[in-house]
TORLUMLUM-794365 format. One record per atom (N, C-alpha, C): residue number from 1; chain; atom name; x, y, z. Coordinates in pm, whole numbers, always signed. Example, Ala and Ser with C-alpha at 12.3 -4.5 7.8 and 13.67 -1.06 7.14 Angstrom:
REM residues 2
<seq=1, mol=A, atom=N, X=+1319, Y=-569, Z=+780>
<seq=1, mol=A, atom=CA, X=+1230, Y=-450, Z=+780>
<seq=1, mol=A, atom=C, X=+1320, Y=-330, Z=+780>
<seq=2, mol=A, atom=N, X=+1285, Y=-225, Z=+708>
<seq=2, mol=A, atom=CA, X=+1367, Y=-106, Z=+714>
<seq=2, mol=A, atom=C, X=+1290, Y=+3, Z=+787>
END
This chain:
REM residues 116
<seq=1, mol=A, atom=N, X=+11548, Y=+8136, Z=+5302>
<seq=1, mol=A, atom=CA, X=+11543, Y=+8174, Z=+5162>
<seq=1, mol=A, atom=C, X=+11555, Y=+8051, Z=+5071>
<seq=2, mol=A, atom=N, X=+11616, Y=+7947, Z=+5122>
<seq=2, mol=A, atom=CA, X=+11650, Y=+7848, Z=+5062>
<seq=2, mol=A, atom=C, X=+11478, Y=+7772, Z=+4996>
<seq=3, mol=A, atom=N, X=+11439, Y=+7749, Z=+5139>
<seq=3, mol=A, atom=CA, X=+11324, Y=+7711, Z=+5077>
<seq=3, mol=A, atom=C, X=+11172, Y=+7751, Z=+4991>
<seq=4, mol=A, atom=N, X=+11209, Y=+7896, Z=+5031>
<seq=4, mol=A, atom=CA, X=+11097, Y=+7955, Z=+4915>
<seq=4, mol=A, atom=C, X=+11160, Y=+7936, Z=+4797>
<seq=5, mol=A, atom=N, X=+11311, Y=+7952, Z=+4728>
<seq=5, mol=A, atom=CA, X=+11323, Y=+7939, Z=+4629>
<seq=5, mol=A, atom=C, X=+11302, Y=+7776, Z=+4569>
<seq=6, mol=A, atom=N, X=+11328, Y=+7672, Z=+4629>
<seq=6, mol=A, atom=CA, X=+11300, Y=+7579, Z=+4592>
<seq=6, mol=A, atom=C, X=+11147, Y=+7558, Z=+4544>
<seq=7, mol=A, atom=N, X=+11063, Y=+7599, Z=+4653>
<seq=7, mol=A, atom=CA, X=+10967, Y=+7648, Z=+4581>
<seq=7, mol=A, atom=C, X=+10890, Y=+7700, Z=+4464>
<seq=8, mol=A, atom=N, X=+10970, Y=+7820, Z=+4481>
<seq=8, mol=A, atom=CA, X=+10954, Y=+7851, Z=+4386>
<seq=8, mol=A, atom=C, X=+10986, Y=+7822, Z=+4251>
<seq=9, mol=A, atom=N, X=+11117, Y=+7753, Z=+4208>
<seq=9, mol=A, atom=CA, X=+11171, Y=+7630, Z=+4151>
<seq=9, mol=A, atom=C, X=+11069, Y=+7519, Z=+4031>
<seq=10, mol=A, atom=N, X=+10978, Y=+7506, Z=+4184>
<seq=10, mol=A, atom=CA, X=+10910, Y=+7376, Z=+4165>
<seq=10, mol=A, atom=C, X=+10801, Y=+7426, Z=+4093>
<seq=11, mol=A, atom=N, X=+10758, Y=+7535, Z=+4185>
<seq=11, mol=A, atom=CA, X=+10643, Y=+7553, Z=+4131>
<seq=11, mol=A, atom=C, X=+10584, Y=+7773, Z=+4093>
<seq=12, mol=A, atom=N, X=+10662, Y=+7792, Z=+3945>
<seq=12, mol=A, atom=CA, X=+10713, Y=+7899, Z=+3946>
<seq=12, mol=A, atom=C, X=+10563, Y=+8000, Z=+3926>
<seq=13, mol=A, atom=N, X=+10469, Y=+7970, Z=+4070>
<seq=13, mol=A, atom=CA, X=+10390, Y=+8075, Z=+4015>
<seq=13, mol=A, atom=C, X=+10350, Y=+8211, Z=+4083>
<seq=14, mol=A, atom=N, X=+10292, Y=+8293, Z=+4096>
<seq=14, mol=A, atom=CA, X=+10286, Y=+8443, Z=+4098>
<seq=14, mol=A, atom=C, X=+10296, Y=+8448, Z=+4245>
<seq=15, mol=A, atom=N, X=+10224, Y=+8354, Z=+4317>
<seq=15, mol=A, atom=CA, X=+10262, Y=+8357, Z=+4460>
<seq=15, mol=A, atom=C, X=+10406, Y=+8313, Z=+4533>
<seq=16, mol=A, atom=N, X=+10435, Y=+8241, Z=+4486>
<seq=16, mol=A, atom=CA, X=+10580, Y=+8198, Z=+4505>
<seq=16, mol=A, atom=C, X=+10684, Y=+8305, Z=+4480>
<seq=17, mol=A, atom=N, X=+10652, Y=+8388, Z=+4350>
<seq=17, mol=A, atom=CA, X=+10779, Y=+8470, Z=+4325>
<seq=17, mol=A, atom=C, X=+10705, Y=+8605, Z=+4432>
<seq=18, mol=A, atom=N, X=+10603, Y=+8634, Z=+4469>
<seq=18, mol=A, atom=CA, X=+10595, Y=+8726, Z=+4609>
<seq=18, mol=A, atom=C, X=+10678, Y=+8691, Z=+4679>
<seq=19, mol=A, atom=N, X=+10719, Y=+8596, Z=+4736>
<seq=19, mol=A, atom=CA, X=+10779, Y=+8538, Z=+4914>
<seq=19, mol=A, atom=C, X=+10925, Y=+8615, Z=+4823>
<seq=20, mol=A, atom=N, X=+10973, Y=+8575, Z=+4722>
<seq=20, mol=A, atom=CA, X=+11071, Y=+8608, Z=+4679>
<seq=20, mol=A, atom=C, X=+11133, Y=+8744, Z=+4691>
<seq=21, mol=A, atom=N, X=+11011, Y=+8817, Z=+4627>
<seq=21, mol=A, atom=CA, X=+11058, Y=+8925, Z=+4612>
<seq=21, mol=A, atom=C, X=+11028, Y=+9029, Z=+4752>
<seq=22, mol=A, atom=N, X=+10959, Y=+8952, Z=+4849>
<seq=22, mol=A, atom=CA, X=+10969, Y=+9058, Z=+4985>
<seq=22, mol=A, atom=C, X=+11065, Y=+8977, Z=+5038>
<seq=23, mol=A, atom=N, X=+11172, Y=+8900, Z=+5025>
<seq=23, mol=A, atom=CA, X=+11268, Y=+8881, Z=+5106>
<seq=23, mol=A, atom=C, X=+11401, Y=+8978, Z=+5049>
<seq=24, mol=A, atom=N, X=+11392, Y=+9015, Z=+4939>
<seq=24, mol=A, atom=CA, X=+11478, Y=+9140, Z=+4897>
<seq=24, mol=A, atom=C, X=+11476, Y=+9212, Z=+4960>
<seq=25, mol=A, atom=N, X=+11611, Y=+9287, Z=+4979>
<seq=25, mol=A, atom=CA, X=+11613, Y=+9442, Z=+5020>
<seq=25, mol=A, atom=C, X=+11510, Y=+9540, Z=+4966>
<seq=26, mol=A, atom=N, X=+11497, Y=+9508, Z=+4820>
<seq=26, mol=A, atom=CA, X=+11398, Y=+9601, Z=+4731>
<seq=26, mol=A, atom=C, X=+11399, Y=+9570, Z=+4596>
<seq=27, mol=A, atom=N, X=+11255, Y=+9488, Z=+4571>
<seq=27, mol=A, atom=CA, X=+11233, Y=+9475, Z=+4464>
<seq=27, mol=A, atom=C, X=+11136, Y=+9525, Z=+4352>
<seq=28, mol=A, atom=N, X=+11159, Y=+9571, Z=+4274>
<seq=28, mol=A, atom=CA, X=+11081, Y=+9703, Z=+4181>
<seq=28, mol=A, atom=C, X=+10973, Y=+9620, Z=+4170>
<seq=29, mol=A, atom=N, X=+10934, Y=+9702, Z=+4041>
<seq=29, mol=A, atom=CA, X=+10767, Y=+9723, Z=+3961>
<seq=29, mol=A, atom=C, X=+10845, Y=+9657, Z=+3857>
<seq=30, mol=A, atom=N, X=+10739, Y=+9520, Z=+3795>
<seq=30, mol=A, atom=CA, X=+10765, Y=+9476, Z=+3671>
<seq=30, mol=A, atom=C, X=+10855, Y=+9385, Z=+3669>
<seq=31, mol=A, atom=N, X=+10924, Y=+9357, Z=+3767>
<seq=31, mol=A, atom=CA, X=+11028, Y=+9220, Z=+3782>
<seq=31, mol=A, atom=C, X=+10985, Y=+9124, Z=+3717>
<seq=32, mol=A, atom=N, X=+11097, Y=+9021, Z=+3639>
<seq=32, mol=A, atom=CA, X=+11024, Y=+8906, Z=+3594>
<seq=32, mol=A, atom=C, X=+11151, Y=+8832, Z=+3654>
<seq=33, mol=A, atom=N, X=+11111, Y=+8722, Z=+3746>
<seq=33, mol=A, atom=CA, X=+11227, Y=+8654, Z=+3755>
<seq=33, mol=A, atom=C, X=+11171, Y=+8481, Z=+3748>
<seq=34, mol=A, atom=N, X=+11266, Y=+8396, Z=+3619>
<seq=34, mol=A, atom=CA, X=+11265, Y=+8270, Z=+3596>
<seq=34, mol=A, atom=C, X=+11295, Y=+8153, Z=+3675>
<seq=35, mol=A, atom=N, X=+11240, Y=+8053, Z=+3639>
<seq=35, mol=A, atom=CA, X=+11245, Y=+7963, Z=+3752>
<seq=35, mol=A, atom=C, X=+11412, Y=+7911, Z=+3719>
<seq=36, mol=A, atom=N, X=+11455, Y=+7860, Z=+3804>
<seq=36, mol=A, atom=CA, X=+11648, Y=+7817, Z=+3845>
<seq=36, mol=A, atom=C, X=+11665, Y=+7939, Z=+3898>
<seq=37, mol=A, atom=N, X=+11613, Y=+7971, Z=+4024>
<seq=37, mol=A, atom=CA, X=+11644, Y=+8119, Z=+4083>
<seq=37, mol=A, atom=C, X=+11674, Y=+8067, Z=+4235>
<seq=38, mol=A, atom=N, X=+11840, Y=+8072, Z=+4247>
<seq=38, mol=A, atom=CA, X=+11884, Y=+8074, Z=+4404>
<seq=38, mol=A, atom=C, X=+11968, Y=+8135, Z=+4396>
<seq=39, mol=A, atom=N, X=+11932, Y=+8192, Z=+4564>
<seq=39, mol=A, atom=CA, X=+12000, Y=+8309, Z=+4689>
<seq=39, mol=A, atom=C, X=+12046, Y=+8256, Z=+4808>
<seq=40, mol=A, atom=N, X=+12096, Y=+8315, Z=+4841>
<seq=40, mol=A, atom=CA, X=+12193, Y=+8269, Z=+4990>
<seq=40, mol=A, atom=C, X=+12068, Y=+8361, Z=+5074>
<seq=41, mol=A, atom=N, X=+12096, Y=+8471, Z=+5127>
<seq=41, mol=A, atom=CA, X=+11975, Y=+8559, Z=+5199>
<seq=41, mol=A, atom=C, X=+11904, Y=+8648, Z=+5114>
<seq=42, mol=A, atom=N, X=+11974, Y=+8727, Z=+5056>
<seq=42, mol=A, atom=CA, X=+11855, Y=+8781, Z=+4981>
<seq=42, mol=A, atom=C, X=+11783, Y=+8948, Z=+5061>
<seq=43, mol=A, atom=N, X=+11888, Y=+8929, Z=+5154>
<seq=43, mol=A, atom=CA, X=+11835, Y=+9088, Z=+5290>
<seq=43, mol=A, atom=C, X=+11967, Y=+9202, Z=+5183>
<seq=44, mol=A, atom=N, X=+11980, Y=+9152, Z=+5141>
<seq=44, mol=A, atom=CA, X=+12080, Y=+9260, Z=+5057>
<seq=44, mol=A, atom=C, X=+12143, Y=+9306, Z=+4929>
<seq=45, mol=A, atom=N, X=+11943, Y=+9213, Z=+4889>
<seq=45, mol=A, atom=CA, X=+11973, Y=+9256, Z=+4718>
<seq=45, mol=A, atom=C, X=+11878, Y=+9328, Z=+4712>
<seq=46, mol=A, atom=N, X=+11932, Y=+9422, Z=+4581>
<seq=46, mol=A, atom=CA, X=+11823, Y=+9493, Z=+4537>
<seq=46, mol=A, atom=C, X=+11774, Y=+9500, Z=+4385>
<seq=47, mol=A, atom=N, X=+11682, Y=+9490, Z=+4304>
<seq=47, mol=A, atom=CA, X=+11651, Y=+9490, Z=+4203>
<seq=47, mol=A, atom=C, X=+11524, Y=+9609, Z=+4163>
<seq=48, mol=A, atom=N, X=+11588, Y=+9678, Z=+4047>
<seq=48, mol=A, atom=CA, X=+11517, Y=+9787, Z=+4010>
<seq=48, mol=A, atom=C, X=+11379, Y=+9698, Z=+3918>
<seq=49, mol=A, atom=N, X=+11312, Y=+9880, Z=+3854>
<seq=49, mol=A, atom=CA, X=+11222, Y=+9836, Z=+3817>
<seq=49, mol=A, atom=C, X=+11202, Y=+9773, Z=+3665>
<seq=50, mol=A, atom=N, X=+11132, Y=+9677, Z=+3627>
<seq=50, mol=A, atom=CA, X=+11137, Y=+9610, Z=+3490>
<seq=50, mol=A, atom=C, X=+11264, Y=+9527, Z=+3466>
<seq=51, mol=A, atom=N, X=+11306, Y=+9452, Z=+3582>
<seq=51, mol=A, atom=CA, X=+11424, Y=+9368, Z=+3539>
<seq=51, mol=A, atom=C, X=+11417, Y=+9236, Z=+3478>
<seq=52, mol=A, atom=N, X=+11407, Y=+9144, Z=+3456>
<seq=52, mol=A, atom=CA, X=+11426, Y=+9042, Z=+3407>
<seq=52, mol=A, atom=C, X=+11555, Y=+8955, Z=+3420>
<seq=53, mol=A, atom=N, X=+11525, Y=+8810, Z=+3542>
<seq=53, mol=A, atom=CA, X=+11623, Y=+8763, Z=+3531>
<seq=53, mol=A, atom=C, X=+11609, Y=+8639, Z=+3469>
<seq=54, mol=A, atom=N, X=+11663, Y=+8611, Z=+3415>
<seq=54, mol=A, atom=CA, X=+11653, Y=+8462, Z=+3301>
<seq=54, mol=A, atom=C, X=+11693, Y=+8354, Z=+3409>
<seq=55, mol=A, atom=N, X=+11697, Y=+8263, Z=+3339>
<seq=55, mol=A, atom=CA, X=+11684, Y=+8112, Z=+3425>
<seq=55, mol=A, atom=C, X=+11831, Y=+8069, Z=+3492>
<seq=56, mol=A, atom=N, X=+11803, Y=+8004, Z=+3602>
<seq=56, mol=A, atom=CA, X=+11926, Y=+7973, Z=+3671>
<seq=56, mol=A, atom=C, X=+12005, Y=+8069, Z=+3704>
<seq=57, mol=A, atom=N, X=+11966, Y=+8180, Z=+3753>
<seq=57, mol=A, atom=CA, X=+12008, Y=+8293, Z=+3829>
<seq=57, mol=A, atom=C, X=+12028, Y=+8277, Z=+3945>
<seq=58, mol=A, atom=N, X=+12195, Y=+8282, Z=+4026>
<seq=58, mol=A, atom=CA, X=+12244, Y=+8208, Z=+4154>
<seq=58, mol=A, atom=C, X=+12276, Y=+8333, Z=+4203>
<seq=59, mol=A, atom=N, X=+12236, Y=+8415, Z=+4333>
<seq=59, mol=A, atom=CA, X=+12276, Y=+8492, Z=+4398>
<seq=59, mol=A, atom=C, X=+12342, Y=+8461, Z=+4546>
<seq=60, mol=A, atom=N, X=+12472, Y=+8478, Z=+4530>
<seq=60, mol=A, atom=CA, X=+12519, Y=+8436, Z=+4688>
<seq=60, mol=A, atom=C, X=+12549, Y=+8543, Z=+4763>
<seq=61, mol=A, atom=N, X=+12462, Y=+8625, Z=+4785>
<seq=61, mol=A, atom=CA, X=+12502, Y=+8742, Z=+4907>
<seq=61, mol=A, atom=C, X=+12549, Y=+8705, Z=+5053>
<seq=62, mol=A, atom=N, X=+12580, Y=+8828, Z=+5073>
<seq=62, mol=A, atom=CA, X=+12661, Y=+8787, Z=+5206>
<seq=62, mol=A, atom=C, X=+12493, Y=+8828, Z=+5324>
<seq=63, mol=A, atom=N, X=+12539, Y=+8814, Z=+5470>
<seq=63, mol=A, atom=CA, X=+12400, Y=+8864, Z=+5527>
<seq=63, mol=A, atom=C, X=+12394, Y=+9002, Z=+5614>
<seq=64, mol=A, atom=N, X=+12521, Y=+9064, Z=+5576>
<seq=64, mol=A, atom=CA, X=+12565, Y=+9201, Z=+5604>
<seq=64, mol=A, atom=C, X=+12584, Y=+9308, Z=+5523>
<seq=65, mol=A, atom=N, X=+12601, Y=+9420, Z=+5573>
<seq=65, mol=A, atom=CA, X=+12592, Y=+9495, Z=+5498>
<seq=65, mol=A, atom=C, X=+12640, Y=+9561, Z=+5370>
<seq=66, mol=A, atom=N, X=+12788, Y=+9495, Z=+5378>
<seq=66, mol=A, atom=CA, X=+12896, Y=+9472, Z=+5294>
<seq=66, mol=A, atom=C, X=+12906, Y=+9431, Z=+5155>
<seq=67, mol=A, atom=N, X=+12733, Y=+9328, Z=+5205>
<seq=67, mol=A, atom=CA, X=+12812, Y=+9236, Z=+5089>
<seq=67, mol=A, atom=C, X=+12655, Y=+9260, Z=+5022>
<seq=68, mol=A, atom=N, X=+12613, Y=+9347, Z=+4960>
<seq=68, mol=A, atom=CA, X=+12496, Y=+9377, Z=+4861>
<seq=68, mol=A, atom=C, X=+12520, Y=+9322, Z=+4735>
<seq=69, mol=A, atom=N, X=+12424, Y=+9319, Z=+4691>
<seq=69, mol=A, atom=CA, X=+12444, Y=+9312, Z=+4484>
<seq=69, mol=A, atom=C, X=+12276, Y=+9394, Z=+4459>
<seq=70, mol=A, atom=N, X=+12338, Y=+9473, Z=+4377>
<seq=70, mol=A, atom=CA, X=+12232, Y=+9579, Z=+4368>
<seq=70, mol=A, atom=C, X=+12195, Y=+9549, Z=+4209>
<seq=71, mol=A, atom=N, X=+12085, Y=+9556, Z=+4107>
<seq=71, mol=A, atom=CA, X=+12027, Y=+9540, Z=+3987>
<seq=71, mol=A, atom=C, X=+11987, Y=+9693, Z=+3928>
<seq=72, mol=A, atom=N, X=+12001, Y=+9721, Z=+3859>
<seq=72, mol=A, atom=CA, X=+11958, Y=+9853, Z=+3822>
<seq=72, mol=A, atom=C, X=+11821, Y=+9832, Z=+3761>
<seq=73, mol=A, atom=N, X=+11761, Y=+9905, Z=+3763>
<seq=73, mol=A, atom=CA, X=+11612, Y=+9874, Z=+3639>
<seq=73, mol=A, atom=C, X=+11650, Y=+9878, Z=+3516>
<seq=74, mol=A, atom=N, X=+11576, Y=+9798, Z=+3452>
<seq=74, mol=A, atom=CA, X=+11566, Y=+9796, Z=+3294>
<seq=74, mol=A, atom=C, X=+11702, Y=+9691, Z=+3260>
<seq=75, mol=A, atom=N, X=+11741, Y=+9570, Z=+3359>
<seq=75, mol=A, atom=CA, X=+11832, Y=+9494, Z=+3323>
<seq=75, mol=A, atom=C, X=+11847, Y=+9383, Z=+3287>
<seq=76, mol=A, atom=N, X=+11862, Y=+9319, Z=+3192>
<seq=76, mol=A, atom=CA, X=+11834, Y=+9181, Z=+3138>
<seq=76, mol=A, atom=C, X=+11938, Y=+9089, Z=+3238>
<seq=77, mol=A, atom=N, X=+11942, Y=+8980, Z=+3241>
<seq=77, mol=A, atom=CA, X=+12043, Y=+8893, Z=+3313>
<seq=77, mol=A, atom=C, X=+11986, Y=+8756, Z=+3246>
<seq=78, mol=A, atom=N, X=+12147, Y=+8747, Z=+3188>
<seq=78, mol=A, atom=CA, X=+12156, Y=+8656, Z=+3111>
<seq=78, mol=A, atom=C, X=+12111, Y=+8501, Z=+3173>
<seq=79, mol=A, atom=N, X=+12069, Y=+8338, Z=+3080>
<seq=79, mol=A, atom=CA, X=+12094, Y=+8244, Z=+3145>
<seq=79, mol=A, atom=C, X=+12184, Y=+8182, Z=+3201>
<seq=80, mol=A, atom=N, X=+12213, Y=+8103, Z=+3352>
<seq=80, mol=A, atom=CA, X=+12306, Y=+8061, Z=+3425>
<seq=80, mol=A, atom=C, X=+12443, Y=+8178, Z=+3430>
<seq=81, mol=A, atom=N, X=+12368, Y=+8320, Z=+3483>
<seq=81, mol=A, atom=CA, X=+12464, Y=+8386, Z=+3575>
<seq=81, mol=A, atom=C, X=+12507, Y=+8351, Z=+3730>
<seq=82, mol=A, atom=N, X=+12623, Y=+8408, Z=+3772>
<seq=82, mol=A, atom=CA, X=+12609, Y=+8383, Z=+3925>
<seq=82, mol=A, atom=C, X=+12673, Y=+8506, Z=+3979>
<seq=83, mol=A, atom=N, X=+12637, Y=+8595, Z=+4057>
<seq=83, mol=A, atom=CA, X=+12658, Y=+8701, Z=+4097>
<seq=83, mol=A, atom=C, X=+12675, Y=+8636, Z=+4289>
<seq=84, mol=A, atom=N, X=+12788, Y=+8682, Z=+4324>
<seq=84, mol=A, atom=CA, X=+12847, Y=+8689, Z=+4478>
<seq=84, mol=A, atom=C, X=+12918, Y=+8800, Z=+4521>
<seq=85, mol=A, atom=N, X=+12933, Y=+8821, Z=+4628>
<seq=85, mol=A, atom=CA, X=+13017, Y=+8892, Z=+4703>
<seq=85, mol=A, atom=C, X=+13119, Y=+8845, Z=+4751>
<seq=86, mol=A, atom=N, X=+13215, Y=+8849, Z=+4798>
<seq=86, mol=A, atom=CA, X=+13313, Y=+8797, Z=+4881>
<seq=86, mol=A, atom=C, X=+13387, Y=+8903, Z=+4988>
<seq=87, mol=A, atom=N, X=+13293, Y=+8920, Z=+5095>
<seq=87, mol=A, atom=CA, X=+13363, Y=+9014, Z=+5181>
<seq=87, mol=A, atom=C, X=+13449, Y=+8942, Z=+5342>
<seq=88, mol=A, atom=N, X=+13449, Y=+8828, Z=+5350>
<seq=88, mol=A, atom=CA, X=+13505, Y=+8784, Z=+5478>
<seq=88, mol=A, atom=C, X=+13632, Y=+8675, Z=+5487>
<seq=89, mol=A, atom=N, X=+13648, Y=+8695, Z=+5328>
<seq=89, mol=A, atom=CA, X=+13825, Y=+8617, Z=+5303>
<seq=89, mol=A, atom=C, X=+13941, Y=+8698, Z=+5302>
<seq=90, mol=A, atom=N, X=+14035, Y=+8699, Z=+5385>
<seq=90, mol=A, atom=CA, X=+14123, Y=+8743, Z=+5336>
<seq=90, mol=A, atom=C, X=+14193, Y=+8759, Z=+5155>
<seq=91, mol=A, atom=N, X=+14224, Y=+8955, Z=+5131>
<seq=91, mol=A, atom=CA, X=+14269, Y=+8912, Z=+5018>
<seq=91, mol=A, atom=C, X=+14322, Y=+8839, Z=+4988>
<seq=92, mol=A, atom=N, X=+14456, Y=+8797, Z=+5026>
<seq=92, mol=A, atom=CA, X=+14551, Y=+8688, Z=+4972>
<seq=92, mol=A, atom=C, X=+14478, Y=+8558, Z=+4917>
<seq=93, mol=A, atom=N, X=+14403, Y=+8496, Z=+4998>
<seq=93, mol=A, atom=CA, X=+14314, Y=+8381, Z=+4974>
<seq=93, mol=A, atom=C, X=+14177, Y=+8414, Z=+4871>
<seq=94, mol=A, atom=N, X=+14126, Y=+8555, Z=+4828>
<seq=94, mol=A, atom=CA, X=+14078, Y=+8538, Z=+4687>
<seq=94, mol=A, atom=C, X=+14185, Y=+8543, Z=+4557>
<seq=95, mol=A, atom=N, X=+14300, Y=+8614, Z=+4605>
<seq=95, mol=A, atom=CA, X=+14375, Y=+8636, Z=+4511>
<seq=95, mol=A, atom=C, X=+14423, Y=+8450, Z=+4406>
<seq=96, mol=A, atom=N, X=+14426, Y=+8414, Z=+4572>
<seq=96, mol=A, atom=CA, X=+14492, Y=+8261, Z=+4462>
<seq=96, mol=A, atom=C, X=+14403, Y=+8185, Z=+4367>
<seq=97, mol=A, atom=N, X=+14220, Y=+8237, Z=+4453>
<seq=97, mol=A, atom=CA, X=+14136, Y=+8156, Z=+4360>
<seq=97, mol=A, atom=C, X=+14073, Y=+8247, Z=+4200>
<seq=98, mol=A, atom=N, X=+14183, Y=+8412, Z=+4191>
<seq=98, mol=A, atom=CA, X=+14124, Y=+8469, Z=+4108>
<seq=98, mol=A, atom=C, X=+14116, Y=+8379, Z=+3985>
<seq=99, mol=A, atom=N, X=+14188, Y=+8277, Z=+3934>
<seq=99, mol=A, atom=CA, X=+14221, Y=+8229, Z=+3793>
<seq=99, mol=A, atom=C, X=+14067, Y=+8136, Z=+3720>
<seq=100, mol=A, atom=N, X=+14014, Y=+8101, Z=+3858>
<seq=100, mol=A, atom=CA, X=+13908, Y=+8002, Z=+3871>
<seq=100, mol=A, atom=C, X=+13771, Y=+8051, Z=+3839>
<seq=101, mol=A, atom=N, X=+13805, Y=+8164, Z=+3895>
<seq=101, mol=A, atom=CA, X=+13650, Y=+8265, Z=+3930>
<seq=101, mol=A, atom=C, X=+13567, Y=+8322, Z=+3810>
<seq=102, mol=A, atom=N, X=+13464, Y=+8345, Z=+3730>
<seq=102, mol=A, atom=CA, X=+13413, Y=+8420, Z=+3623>
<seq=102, mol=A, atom=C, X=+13386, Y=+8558, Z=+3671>
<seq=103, mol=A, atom=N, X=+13393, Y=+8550, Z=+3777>
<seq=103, mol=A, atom=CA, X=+13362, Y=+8721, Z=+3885>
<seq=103, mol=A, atom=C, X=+13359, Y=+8744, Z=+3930>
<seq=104, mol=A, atom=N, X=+13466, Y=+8843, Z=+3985>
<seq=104, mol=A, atom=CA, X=+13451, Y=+8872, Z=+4139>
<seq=104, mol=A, atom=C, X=+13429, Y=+9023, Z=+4208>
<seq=105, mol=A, atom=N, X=+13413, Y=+9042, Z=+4291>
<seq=105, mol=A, atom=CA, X=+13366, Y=+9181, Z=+4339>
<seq=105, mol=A, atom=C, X=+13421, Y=+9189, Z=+4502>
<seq=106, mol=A, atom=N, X=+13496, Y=+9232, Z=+4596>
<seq=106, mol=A, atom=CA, X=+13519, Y=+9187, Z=+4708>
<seq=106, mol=A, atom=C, X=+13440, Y=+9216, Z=+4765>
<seq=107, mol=A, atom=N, X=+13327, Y=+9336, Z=+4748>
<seq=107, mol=A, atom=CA, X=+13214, Y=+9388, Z=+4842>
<seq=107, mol=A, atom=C, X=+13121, Y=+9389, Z=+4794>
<seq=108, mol=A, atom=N, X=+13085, Y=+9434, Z=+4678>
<seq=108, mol=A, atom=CA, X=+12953, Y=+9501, Z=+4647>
<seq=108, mol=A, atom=C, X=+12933, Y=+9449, Z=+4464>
<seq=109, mol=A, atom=N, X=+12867, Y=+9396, Z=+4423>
<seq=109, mol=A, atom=CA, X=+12785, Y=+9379, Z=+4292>
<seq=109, mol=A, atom=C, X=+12697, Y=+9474, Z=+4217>
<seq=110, mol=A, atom=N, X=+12761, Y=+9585, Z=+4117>
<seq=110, mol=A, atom=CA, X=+12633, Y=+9617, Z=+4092>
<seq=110, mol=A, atom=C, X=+12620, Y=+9604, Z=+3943>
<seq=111, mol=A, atom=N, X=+12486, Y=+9600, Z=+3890>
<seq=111, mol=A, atom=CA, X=+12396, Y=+9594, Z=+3754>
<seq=111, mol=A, atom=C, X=+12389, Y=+9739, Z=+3747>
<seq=112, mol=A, atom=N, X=+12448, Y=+9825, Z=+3670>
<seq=112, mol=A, atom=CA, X=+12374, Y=+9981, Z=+3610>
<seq=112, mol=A, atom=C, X=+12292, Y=+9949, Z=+3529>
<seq=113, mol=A, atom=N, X=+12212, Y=+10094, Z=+3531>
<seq=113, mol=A, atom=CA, X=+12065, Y=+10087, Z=+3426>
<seq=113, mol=A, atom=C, X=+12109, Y=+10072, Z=+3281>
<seq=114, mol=A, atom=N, X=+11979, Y=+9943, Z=+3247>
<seq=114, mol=A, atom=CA, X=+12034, Y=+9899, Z=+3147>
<seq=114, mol=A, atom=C, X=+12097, Y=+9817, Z=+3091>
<seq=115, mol=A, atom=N, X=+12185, Y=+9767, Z=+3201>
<seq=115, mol=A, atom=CA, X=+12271, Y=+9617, Z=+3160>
<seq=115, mol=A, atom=C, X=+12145, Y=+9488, Z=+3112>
<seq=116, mol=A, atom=N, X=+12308, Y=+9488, Z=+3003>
<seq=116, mol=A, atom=CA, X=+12209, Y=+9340, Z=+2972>
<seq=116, mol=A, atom=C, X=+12352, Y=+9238, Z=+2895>
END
């Protein structure tokens, strides 16, 4: 995944964001996603239809099942978000880094319809 997005990165055009969007779990109708777009795997996101992700959009999913981040359709995402999971730390050890973190989720990420 690493390297299609670099790719895609480099060179943000209609073919590039394909490889992208079939390495998703499921990616809608109407997606627009900007170039600064990295994922860890990418087998366990999902993005609805007509989303729009703005630039420098960092997805760190996990590569199990646990650890999804799901997009609802019709969702804006702001510039330089970072959406992760964290399913294989012990609580105690997210707890100490909660102060640091802009967001956390221990399992699952989701966008409802509409967020923006």
């Amino acid at each position: 995944m690493h390297e299609i997005c670099c790719l895609f990165n480099k060179i943000p055009s209609k073919g590039n964001l394909k490889r992208i969007k079939e390495l998703s779990s499921h990616c809608g109708d109407g997606v627009i996603i900007e170039a600064g777009f990295h994922c860890d795997y990418g087998s366990q996101v999902q993005i609805g239809d007509r989303t729009f992700i703005n630039i420098n959009y960092t997805i760190l999913d996990a590569h199990i099942s646990e650890g999804e981040i799901i997009i609802g359709s019709d969702c804006l995402i702001d510039p330089n978000t970072v959406s992760y999971t964290i399913n294989t730390k012990p609580i105690d050890l997210v707890i100490k880094f909660v102060h640091a973190l802009k967001h956390i989720c221990l399992t699952l990420v989701i966008f409802e319809r509409n967020a923006f």
